[in-house]
C-alpha positions in Angstrom: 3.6 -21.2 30.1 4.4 -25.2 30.6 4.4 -24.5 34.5 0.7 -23.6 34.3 -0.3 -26.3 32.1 -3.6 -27.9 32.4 -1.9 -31.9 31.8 -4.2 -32.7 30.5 -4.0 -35.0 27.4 -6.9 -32.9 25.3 -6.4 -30.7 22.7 -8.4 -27.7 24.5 -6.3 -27.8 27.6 -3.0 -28.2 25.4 -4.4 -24.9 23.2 -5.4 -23.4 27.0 -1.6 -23.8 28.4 -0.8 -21.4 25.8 -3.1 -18.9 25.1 -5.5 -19.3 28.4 -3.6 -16.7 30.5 -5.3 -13.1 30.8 -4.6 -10.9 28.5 -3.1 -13.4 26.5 -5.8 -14.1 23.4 -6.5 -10.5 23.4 -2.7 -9.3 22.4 -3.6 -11.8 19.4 -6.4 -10.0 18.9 -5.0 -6.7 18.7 -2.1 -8.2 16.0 -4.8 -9.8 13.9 -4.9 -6.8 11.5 -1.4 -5.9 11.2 2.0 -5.7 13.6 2.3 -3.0 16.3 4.7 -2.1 18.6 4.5 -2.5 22.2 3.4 0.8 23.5 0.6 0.9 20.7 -0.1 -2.3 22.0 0.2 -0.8 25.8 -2.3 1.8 24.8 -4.5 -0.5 22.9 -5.4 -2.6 26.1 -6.4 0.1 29.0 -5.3 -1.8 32.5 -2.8 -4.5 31.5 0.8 -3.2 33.2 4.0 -2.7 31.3 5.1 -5.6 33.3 3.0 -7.6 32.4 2.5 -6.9 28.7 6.3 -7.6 28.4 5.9 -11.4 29.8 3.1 -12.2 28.0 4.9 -11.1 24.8 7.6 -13.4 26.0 5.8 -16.3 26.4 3.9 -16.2 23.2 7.3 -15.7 21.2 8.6 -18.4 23.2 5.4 -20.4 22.3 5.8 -19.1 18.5 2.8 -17.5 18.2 4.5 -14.3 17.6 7.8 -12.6 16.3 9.4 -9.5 16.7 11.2 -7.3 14.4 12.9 -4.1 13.8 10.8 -1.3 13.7 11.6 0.8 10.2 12.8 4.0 12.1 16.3 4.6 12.7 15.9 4.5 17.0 17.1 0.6 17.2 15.4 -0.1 20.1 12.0 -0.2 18.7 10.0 -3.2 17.4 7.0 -4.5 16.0 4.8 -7.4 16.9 3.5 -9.3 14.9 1.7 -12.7 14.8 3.1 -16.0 13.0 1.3 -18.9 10.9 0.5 -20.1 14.2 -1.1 -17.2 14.9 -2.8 -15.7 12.5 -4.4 -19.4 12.6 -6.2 -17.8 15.6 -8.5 -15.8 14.0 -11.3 -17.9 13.8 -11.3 -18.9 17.4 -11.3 -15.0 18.6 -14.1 -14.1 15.3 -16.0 -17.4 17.3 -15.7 -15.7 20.2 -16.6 -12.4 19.6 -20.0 -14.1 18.0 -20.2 -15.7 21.3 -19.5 -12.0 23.0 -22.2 -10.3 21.2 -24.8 -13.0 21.5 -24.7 -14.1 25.4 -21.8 -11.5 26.5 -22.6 -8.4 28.7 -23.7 -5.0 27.4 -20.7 -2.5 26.7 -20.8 -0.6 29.7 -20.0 3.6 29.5 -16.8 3.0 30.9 -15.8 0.6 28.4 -12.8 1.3 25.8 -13.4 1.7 22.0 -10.7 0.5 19.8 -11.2 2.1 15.8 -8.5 -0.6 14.5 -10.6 -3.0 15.8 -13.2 -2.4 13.4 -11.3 -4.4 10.8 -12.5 -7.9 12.9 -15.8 -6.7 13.2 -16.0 -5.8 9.5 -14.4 -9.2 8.7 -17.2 -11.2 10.2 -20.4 -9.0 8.7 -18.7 -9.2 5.2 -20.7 -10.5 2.6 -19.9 -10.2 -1.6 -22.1 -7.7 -3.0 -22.1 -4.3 -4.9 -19.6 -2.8 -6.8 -15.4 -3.0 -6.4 -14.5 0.0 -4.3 -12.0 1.3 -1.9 -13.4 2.5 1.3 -11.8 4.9 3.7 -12.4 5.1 7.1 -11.2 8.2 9.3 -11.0 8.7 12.9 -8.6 11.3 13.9 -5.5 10.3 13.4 -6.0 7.1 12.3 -7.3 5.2 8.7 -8.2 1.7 7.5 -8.9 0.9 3.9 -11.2 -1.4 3.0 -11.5 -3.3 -0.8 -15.5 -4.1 -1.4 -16.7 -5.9 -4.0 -14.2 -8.8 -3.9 -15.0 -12.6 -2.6 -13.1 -12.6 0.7 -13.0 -9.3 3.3 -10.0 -7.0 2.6 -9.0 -4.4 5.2 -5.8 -2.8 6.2 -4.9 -0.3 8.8 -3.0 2.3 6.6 -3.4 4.0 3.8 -1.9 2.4 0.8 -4.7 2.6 -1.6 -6.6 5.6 -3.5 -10.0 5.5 -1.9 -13.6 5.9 -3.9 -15.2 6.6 -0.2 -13.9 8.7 2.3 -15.9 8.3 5.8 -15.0 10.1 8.5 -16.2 9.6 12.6 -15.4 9.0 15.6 -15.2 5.4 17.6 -18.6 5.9 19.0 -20.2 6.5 15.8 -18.7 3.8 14.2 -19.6 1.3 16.6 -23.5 2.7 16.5 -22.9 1.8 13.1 -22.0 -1.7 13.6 -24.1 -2.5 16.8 -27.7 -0.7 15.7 -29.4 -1.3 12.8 -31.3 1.5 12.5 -28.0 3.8 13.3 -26.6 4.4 9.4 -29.2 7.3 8.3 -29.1 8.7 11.7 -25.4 9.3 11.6 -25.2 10.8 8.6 -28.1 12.7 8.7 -26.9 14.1 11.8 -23.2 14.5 10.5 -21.5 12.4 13.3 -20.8 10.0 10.2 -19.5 12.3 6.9 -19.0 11.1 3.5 -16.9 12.4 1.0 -15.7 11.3 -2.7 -12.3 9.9 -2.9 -9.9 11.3 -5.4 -11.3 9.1 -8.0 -14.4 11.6 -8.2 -17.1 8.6 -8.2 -20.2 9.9 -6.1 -20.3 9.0 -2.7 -24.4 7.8 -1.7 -24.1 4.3 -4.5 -20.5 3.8 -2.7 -21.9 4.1 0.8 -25.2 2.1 0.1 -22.8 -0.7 -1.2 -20.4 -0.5 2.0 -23.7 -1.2 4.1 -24.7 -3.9 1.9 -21.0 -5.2 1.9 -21.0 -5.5 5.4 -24.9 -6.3 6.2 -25.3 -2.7 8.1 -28.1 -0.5 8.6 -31.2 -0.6 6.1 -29.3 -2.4 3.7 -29.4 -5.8 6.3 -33.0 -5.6 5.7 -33.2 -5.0 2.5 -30.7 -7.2 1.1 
């Protein structure tokens, strides 16, 4: 990365010779909620090359922003990525600019990619305290994130450790209607696209899912509230 440096004596060109190359911030991004290994990471991030991916990983280890592991499986030669103090310390410049994104960025476009782990940033930045304390479950095929409502700061995980009040299942698109149109929340479920479903706690779902919209200021509730 020094051969590319800026040299210039400023703190955003020194913070630009490491994490100003393509494809570079949005790794971070995609480690924000949690470590991956690199072909989820390959998969994550439709038209960077294997090549490619593999030097930018280099650099950033080299630049400590990252650090690789052992993978728990028994094939040795996989890993996980994950970010350091360094950066995790990022998140507030990508939340900044994905404020930026939505405000004066360009429409999604149909061919653009969806990303369900994703959500967890997005959630993170809508997330006020209100309601009651519940676990939320999110579905989408294969894949789950847990959220915990109710608290002072936003806690989300991509996995399943927790016994949810809320199941919720969808699909990416769904989801991001959720997020990105106010008016979406009744719609989905109504239609089904969205489904609720009571955890095994047995609390009702309709209070838990009016407090997840409030949580998060979606839907109704970001009118209401």
């Amino acid at each position: 990365m020094a051969s590319r440096s800026y040299r210039q004596i400023c703190s955003v060109s020194k913070a630009l010779d490491l994490v100003g190359e393509r494809w570079t911030l949005l790794i971070v991004r995609d480690l924000l909620p949690g470590p991956l290994g690199y072909m989820a990471l390959l998969e994550g991030l439709p038209g960077l090359t294997t090549n490619l991916l593999a030097k930018r990983l280099k650099d950033l280890a080299a630049a400590g922003l990252i650090e690789r592991s052992p993978a728990p499986t028994k094939d040795k030669s996989k890993a996980l990525y994950s970010l350091t103090v360094a950066g995790r310390a990022l998140a507030p410049v990508i939340a900044a600019l994905a404020q930026w994104g939505r405000e004066y960025g360009p429409a999604p476009g149909p061919g653009d990619a969806h990303s369900f782990r994703l959500l967890l940033l997005l959630f993170r930045q809508h997330y006020v305290q209100q309601g009651g304390r519940w676990i939320v479950q999110l579905d989408c095929g294969e894949e789950s994130l847990q959220l915990r409502l109710g608290g002072p700061e936003f806690e989300g995980v991509a996995a399943t450790p927790m016994r949810p009040d809320l199941i919720v299942k969808g699909d990416v698109e769904s989801y991001s209607s959720l997020l990105f149109d106010e008016d979406a929340a009744d719609a989905l479920v109504r239609s089904g696209r969205i489904q609720l479903q009571p955890g095994p706690t047995g609390e009702e779902p309709l209070p838990i899912w009016a407090d997840f919209l409030a949580s998060l200021q979606l839907g109704h509730a970001t009118r209401s509230s």
